[in-house]
mmJSON file of the N, C-alpha and C atoms, coordinates in Angstrom:
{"data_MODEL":{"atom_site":{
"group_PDB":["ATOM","ATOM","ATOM","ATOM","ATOM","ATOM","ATOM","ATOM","ATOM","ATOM","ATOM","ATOM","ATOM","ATOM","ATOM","ATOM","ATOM","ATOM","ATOM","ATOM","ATOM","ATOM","ATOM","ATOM","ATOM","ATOM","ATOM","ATOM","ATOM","ATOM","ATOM","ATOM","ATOM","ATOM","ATOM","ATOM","ATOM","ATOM","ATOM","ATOM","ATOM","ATOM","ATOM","ATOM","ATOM","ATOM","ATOM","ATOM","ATOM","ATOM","ATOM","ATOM","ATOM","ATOM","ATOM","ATOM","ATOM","ATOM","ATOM","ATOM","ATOM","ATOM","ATOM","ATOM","ATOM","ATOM","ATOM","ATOM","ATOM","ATOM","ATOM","ATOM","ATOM","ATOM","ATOM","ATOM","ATOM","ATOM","ATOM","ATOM","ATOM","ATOM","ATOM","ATOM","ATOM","ATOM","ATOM","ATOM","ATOM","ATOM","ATOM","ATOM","ATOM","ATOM","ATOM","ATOM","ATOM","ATOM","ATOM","ATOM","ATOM","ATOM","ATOM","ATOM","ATOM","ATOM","ATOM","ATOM","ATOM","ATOM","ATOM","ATOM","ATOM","ATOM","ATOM","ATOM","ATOM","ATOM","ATOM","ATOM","ATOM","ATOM","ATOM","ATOM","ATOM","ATOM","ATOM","ATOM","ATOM","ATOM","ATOM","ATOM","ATOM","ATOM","ATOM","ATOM","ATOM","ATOM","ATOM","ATOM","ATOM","ATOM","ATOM","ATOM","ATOM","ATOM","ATOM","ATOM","ATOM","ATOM","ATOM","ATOM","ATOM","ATOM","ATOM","ATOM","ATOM","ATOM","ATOM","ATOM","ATOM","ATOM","ATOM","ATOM","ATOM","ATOM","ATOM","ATOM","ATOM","ATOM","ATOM","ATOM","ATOM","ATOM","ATOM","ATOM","ATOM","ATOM","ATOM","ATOM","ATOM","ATOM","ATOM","ATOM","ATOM","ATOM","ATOM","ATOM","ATOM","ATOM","ATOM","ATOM","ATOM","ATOM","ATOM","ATOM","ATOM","ATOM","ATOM","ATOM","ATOM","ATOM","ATOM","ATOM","ATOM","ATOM","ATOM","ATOM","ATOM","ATOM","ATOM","ATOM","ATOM","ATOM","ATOM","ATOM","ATOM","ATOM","ATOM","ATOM","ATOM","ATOM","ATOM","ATOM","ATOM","ATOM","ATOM","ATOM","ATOM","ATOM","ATOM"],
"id":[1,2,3,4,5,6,7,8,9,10,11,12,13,14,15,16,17,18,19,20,21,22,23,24,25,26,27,28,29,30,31,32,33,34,35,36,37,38,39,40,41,42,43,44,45,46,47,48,49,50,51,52,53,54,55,56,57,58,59,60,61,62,63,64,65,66,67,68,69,70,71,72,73,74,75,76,77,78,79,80,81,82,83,84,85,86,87,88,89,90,91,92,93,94,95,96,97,98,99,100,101,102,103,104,105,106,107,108,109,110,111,112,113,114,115,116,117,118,119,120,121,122,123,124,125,126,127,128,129,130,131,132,133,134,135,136,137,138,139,140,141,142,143,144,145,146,147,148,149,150,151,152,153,154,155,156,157,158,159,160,161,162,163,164,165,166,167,168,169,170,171,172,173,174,175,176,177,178,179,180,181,182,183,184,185,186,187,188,189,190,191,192,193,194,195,196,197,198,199,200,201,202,203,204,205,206,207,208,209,210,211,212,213,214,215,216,217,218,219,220,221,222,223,224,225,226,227,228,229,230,231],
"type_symbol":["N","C","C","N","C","C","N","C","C","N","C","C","N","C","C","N","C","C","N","C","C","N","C","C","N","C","C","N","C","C","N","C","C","N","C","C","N","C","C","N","C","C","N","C","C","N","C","C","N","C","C","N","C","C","N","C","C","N","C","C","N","C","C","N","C","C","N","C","C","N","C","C","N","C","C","N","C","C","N","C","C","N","C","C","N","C","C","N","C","C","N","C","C","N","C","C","N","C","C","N","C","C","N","C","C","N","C","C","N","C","C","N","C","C","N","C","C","N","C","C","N","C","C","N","C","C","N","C","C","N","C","C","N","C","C","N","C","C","N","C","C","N","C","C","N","C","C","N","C","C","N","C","C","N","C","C","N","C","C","N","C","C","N","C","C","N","C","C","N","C","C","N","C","C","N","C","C","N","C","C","N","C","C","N","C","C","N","C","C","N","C","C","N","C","C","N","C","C","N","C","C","N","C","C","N","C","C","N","C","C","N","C","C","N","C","C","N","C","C","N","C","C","N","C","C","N","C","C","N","C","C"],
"label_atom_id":["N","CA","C","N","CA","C","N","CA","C","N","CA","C","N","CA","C","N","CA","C","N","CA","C","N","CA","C","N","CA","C","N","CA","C","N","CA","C","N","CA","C","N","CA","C","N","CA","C","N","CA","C","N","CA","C","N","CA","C","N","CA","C","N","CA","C","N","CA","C","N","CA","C","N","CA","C","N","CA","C","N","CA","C","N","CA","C","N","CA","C","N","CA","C","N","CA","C","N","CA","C","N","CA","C","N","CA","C","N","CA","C","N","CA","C","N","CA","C","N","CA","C","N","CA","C","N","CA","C","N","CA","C","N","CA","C","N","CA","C","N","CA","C","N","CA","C","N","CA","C","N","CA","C","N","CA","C","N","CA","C","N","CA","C","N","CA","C","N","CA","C","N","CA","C","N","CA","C","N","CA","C","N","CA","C","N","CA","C","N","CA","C","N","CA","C","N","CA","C","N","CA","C","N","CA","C","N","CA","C","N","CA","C","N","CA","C","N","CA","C","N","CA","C","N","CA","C","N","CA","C","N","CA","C","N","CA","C","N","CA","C","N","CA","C","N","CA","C","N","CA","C","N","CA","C","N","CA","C","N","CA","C","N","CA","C","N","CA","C"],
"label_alt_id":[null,null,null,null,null,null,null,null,null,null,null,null,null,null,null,null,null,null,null,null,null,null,null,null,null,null,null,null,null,null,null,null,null,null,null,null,null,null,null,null,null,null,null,null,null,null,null,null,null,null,null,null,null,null,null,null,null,null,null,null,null,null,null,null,null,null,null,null,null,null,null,null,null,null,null,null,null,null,null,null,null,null,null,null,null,null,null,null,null,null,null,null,null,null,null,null,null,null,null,null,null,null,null,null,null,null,null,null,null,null,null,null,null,null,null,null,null,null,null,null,null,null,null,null,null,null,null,null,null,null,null,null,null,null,null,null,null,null,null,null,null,null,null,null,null,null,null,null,null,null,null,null,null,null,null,null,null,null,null,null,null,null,null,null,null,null,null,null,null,null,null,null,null,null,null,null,null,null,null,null,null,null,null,null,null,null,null,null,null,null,null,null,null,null,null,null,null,null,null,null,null,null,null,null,null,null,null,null,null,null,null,null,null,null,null,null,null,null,null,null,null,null,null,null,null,null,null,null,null,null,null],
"label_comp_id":["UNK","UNK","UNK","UNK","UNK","UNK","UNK","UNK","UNK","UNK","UNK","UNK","UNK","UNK","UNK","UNK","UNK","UNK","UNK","UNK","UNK","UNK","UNK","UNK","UNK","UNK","UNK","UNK","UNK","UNK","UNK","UNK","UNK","UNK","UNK","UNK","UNK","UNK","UNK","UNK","UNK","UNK","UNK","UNK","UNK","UNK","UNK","UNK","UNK","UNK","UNK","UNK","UNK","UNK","UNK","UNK","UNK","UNK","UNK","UNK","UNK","UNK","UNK","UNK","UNK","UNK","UNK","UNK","UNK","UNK","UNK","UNK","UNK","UNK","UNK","UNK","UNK","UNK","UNK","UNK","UNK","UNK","UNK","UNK","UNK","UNK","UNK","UNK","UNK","UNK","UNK","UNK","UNK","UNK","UNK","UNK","UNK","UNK","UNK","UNK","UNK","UNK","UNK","UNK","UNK","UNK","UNK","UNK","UNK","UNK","UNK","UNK","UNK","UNK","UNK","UNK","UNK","UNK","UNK","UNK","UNK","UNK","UNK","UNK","UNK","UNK","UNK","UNK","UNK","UNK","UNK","UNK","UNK","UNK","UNK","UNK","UNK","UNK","UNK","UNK","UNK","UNK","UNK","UNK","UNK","UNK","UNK","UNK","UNK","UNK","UNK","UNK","UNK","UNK","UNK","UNK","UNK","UNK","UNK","UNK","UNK","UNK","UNK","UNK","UNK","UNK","UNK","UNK","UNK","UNK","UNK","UNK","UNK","UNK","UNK","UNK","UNK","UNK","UNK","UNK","UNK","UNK","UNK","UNK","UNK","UNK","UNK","UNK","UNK","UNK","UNK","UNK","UNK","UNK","UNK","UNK","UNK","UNK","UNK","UNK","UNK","UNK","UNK","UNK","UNK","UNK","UNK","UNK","UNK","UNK","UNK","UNK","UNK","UNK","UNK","UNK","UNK","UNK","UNK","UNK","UNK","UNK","UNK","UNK","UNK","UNK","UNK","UNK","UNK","UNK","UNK"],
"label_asym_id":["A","A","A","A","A","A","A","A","A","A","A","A","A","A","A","A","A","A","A","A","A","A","A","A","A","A","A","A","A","A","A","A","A","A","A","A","A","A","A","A","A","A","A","A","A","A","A","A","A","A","A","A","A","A","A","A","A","A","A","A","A","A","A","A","A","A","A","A","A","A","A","A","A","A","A","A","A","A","A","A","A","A","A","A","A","A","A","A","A","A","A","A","A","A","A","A","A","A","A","A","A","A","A","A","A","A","A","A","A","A","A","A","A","A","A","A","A","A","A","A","A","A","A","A","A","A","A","A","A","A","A","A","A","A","A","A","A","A","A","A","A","A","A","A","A","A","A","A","A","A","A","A","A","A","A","A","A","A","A","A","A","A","A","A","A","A","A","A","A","A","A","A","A","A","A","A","A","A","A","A","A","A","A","A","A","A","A","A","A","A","A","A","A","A","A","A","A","A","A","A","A","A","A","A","A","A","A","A","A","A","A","A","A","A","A","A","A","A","A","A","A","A","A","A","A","A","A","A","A","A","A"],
"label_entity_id":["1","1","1","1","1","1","1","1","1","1","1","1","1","1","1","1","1","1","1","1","1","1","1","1","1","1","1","1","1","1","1","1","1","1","1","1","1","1","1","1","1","1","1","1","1","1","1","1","1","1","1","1","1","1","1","1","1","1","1","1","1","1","1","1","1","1","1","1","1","1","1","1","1","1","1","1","1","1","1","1","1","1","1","1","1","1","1","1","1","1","1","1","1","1","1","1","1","1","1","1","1","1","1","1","1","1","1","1","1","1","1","1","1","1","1","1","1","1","1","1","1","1","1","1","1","1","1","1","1","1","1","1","1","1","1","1","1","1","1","1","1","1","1","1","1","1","1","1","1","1","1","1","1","1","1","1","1","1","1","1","1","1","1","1","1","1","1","1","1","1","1","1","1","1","1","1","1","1","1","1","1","1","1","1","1","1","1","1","1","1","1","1","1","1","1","1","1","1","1","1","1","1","1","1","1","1","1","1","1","1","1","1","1","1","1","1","1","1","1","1","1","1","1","1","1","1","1","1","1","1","1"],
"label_seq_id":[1,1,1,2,2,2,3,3,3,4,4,4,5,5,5,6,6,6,7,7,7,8,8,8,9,9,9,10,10,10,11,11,11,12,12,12,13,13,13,14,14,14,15,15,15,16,16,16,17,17,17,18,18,18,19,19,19,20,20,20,21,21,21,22,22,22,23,23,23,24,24,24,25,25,25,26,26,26,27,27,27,28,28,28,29,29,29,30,30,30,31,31,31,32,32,32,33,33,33,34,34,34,35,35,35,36,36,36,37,37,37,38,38,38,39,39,39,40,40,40,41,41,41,42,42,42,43,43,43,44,44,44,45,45,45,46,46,46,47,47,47,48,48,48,49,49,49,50,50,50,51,51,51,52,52,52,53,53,53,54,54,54,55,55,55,56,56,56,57,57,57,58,58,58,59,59,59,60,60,60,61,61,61,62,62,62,63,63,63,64,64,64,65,65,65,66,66,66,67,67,67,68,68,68,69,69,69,70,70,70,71,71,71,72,72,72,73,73,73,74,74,74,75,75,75,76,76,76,77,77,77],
"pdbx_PDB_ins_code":[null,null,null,null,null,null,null,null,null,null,null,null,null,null,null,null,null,null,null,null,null,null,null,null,null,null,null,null,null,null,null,null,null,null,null,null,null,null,null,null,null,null,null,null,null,null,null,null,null,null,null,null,null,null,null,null,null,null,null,null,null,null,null,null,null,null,null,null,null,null,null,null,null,null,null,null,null,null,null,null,null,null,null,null,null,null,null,null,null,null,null,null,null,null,null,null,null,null,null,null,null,null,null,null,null,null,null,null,null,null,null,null,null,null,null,null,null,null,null,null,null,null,null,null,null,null,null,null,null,null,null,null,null,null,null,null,null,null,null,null,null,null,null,null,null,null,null,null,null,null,null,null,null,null,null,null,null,null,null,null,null,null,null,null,null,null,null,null,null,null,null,null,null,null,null,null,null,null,null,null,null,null,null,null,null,null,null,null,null,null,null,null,null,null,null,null,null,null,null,null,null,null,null,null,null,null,null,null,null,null,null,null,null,null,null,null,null,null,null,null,null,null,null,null,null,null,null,null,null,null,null],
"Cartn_x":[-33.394,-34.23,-33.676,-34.805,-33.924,-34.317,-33.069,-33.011,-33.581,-33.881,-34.663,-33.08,-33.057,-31.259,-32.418,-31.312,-31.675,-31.362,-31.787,-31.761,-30.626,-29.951,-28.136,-27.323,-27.466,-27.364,-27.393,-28.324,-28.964,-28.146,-28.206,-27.351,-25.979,-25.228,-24.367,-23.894,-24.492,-24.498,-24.758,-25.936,-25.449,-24.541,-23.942,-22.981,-21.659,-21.315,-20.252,-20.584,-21.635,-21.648,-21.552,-21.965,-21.879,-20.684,-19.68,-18.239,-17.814,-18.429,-17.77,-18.379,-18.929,-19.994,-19.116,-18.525,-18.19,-16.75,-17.195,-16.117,-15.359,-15.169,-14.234,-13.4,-12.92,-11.771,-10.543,-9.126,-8.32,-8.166,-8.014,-7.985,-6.913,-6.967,-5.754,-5.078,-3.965,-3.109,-2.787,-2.173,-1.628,-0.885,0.799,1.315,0.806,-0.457,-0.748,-1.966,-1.898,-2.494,-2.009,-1.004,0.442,0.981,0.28,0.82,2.208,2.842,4.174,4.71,5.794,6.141,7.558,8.315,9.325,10.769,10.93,11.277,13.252,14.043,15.301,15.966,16.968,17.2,17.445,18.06,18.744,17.079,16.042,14.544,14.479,14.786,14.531,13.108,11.929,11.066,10.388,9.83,9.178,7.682,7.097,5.792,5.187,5.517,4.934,6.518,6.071,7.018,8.088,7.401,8.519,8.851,7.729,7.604,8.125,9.231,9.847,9.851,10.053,9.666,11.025,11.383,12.776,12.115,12.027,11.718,13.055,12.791,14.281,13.854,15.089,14.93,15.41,14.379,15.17,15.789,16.748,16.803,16.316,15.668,14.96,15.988,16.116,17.094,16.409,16.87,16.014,16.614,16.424,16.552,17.247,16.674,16.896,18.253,18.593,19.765,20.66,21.007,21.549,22.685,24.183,24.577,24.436,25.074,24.962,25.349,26.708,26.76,25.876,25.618,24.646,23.013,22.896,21.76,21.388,22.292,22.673,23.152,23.735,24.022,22.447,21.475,20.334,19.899,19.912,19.197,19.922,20.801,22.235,21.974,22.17,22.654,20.922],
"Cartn_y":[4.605,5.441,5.424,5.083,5.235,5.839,6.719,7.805,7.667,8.062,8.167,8.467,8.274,8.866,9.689,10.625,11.36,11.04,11.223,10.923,11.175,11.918,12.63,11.032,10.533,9.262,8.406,7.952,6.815,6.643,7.567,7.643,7.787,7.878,7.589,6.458,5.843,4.423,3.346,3.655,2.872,2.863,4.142,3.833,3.036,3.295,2.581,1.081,0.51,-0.57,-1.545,-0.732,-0.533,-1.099,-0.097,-0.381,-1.299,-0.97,-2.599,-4.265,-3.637,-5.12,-5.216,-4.644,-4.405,-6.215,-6.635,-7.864,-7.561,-6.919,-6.351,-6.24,-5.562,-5.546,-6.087,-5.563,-6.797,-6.387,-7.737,-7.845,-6.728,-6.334,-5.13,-5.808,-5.964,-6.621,-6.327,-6.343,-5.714,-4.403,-5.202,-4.331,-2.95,-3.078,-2.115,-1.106,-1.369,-0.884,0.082,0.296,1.002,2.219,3.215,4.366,4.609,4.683,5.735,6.066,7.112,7.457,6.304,6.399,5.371,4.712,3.638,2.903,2.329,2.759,2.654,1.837,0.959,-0.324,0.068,0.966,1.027,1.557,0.874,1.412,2.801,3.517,5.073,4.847,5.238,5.248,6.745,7.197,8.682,8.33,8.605,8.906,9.456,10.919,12.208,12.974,14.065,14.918,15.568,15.711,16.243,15.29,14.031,13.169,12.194,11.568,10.624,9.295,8.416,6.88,6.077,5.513,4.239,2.79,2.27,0.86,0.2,-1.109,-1.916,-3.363,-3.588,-5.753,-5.767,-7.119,-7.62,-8.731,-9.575,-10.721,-12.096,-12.774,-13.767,-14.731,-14.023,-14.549,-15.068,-15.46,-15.368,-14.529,-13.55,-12.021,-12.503,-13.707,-14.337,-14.637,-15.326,-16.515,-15.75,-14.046,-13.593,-12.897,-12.528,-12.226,-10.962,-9.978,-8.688,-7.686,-7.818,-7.303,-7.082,-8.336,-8.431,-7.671,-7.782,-7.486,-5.672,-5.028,-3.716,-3.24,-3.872,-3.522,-4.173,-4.709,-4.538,-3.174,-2.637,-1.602,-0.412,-0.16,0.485,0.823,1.873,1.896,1.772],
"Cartn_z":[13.268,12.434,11.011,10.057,8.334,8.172,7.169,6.408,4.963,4.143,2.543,1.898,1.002,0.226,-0.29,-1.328,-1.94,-3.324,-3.906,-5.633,-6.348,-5.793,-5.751,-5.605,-4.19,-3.577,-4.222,-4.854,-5.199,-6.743,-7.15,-8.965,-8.098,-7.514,-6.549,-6.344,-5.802,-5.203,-6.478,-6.97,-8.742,-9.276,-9.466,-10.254,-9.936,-8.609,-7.813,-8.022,-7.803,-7.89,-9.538,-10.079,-11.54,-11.944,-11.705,-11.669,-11.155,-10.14,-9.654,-10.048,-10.898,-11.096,-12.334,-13.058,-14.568,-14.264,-15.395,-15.532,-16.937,-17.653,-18.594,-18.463,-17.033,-16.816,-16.162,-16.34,-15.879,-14.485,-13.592,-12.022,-11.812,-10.876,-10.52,-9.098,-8.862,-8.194,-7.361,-5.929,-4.677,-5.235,-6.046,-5.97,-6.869,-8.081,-8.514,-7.903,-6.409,-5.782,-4.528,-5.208,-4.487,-4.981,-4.813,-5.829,-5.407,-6.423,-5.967,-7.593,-7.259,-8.876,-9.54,-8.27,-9.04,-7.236,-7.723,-6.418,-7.101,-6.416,-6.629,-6.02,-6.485,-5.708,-4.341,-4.164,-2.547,-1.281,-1.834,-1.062,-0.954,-1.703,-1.64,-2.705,-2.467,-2.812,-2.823,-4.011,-4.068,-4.169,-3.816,-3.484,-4.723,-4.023,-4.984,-4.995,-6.115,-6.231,-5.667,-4.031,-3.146,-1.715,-1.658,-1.124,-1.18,0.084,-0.207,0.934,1.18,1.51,1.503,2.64,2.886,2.863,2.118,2.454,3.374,4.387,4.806,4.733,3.989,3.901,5.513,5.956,6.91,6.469,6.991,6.785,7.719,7.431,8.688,9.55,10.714,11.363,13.076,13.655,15.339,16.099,16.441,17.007,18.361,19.4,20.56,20.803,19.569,19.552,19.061,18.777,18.343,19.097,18.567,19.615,19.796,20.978,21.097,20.289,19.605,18.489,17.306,16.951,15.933,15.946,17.46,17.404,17.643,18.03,17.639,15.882,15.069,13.943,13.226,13.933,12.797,13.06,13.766,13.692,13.422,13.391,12.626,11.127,10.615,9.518,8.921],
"occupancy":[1.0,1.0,1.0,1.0,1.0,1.0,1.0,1.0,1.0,1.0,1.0,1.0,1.0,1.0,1.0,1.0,1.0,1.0,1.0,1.0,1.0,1.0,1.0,1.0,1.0,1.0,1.0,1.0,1.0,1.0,1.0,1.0,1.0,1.0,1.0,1.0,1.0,1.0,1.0,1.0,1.0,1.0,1.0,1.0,1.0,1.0,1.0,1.0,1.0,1.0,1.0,1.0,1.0,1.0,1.0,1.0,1.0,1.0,1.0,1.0,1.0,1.0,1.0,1.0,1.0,1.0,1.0,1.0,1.0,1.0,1.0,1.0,1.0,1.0,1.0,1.0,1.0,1.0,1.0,1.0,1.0,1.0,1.0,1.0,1.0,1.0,1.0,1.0,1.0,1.0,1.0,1.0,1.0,1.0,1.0,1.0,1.0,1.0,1.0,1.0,1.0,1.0,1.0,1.0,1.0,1.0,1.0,1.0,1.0,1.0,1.0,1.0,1.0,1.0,1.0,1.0,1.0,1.0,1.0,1.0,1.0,1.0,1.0,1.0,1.0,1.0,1.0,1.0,1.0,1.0,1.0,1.0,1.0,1.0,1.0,1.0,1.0,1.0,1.0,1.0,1.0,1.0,1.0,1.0,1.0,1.0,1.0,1.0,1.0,1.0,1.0,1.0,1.0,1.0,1.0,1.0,1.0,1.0,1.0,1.0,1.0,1.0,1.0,1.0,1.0,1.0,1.0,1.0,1.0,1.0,1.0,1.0,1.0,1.0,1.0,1.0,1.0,1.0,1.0,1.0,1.0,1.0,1.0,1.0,1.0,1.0,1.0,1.0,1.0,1.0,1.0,1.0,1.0,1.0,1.0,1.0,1.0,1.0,1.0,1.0,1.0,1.0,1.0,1.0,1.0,1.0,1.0,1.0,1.0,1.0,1.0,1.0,1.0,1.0,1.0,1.0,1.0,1.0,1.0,1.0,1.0,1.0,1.0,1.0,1.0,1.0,1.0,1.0,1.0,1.0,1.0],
"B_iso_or_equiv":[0.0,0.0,0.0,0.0,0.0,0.0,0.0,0.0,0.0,0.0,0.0,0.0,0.0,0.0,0.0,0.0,0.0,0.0,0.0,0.0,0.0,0.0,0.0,0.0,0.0,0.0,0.0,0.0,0.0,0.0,0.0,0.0,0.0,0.0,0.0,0.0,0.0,0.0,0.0,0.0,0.0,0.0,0.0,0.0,0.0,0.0,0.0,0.0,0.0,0.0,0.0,0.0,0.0,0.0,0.0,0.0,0.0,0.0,0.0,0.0,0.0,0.0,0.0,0.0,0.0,0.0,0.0,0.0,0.0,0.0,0.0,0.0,0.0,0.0,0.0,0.0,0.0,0.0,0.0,0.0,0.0,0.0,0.0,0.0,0.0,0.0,0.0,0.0,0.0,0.0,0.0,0.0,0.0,0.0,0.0,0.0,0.0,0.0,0.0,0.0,0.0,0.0,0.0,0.0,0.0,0.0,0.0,0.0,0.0,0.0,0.0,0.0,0.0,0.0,0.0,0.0,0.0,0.0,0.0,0.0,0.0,0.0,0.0,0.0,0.0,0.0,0.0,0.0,0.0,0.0,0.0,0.0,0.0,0.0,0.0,0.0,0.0,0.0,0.0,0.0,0.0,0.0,0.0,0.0,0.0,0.0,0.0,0.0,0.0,0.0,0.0,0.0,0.0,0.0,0.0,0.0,0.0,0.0,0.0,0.0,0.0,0.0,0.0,0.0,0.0,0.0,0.0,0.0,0.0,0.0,0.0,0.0,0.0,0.0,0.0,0.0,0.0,0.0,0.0,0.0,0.0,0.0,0.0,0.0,0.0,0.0,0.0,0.0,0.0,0.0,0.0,0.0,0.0,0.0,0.0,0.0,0.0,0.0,0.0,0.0,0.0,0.0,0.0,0.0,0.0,0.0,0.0,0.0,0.0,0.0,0.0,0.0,0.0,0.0,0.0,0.0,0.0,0.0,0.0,0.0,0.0,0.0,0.0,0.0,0.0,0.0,0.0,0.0,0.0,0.0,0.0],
"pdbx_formal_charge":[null,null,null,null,null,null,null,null,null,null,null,null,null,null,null,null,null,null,null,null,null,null,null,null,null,null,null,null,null,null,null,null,null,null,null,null,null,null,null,null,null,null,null,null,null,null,null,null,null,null,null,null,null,null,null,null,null,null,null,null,null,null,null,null,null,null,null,null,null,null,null,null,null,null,null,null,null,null,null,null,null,null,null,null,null,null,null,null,null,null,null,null,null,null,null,null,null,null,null,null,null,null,null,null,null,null,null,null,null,null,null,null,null,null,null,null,null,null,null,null,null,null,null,null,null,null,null,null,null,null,null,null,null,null,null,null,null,null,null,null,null,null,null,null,null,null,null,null,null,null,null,null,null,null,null,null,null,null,null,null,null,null,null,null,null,null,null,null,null,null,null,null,null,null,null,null,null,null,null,null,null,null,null,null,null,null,null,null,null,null,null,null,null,null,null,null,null,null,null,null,null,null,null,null,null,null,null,null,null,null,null,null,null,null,null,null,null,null,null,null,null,null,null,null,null,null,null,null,null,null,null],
"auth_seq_id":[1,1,1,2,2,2,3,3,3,4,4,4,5,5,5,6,6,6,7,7,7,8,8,8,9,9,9,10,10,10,11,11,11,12,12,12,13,13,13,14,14,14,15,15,15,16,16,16,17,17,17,18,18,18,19,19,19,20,20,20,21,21,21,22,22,22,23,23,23,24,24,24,25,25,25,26,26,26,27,27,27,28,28,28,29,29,29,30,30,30,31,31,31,32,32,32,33,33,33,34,34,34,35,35,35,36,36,36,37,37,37,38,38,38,39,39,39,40,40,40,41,41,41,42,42,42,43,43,43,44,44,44,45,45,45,46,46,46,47,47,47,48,48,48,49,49,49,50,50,50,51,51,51,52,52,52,53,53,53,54,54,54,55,55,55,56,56,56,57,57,57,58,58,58,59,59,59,60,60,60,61,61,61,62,62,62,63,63,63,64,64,64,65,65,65,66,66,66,67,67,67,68,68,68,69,69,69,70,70,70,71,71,71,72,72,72,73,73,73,74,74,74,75,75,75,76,76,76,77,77,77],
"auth_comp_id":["UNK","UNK","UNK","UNK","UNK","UNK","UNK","UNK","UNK","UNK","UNK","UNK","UNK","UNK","UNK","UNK","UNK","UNK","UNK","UNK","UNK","UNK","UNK","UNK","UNK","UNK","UNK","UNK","UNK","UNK","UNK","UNK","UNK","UNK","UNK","UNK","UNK","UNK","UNK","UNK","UNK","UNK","UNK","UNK","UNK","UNK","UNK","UNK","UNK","UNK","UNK","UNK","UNK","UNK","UNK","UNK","UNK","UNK","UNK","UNK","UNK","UNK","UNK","UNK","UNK","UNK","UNK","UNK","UNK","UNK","UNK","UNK","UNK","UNK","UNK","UNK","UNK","UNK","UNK","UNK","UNK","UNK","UNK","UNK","UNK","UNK","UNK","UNK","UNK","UNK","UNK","UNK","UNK","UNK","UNK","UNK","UNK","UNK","UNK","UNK","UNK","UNK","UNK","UNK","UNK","UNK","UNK","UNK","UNK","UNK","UNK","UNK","UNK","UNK","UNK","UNK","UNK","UNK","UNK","UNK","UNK","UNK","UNK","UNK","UNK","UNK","UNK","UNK","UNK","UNK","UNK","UNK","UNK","UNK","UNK","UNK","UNK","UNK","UNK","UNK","UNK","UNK","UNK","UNK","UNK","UNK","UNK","UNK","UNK","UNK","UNK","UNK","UNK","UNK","UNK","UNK","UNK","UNK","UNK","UNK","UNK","UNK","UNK","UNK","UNK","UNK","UNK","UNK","UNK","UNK","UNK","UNK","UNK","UNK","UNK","UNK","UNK","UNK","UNK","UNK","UNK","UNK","UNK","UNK","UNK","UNK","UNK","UNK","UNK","UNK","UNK","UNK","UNK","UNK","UNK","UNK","UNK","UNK","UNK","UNK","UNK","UNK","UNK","UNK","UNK","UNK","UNK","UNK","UNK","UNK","UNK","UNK","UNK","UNK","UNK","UNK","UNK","UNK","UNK","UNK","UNK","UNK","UNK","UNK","UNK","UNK","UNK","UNK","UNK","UNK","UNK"],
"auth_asym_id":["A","A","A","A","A","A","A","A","A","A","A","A","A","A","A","A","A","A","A","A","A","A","A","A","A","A","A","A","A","A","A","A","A","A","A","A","A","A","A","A","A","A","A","A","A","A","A","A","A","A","A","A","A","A","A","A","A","A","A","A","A","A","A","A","A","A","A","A","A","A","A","A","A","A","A","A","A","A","A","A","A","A","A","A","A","A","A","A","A","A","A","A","A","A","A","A","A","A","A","A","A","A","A","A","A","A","A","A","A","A","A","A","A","A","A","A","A","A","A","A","A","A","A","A","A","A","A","A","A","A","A","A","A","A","A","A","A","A","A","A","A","A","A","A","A","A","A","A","A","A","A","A","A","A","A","A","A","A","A","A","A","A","A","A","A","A","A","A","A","A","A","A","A","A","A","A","A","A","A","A","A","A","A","A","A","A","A","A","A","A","A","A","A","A","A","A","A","A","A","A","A","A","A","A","A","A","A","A","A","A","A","A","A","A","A","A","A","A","A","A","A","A","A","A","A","A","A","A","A","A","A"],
"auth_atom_id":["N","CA","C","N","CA","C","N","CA","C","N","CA","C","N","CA","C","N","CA","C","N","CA","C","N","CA","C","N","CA","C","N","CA","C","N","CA","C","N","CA","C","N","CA","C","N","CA","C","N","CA","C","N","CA","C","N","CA","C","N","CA","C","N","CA","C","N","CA","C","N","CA","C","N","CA","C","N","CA","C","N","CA","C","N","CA","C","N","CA","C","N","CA","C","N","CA","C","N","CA","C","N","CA","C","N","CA","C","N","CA","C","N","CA","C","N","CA","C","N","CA","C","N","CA","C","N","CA","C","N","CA","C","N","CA","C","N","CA","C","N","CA","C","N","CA","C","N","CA","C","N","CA","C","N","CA","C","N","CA","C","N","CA","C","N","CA","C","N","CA","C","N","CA","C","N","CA","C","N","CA","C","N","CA","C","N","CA","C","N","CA","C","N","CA","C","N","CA","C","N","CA","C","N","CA","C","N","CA","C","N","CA","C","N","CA","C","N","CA","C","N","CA","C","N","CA","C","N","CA","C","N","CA","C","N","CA","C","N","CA","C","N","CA","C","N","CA","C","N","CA","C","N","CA","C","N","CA","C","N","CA","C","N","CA","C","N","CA","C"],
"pdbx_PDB_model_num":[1,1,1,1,1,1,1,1,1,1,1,1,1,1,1,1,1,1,1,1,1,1,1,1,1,1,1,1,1,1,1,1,1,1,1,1,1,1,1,1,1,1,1,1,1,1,1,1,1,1,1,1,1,1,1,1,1,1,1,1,1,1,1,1,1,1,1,1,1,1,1,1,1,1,1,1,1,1,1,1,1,1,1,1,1,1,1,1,1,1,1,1,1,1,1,1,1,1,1,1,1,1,1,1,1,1,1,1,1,1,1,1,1,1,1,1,1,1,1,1,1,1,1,1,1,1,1,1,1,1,1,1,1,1,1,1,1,1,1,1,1,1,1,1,1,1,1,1,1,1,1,1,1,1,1,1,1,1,1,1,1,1,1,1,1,1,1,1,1,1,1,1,1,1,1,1,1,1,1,1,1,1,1,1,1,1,1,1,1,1,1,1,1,1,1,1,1,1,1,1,1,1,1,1,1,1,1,1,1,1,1,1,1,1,1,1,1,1,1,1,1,1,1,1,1,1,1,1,1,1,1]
}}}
């Protein structure tokens, strides 16, 4: 069953596309599609104001072939 928009809608939906149709502007990138306020080498990452975020490097290793030690201190720390 279709619905009718409403005229609210419709100047709605124009305009979004509008914007998005607009080529003026510059491409916006992954990482600037990432809000946060500010990111510190050691991956302590803030969000928002009271909000905070750990990033972790792994390093690419084969998890399999690893020995037992090793494979307890990745997840360590």
């Amino acid at each position: 069953m279709k619905k009718k928009l409403s005229r609210a809608d419709r100047k709605q939906i124009e305009a979004a596309i509008s914007r998005a149709s607009r080529t003026d502007q510059k491409g916006i990138s992954a990482q600037d599609s990432i809000p946060y306020e500010r990111m510190w080498p050691d991956g302590i990452c803030r969000v928002t104001g009271c909000y905070y975020t750990k990033t972790i490097q792994f390093q690419d290793i084969n998890y399999q072939l690893s020995q037992n030690e090793d494979k307890t201190a990745i997840f360590e720390g």
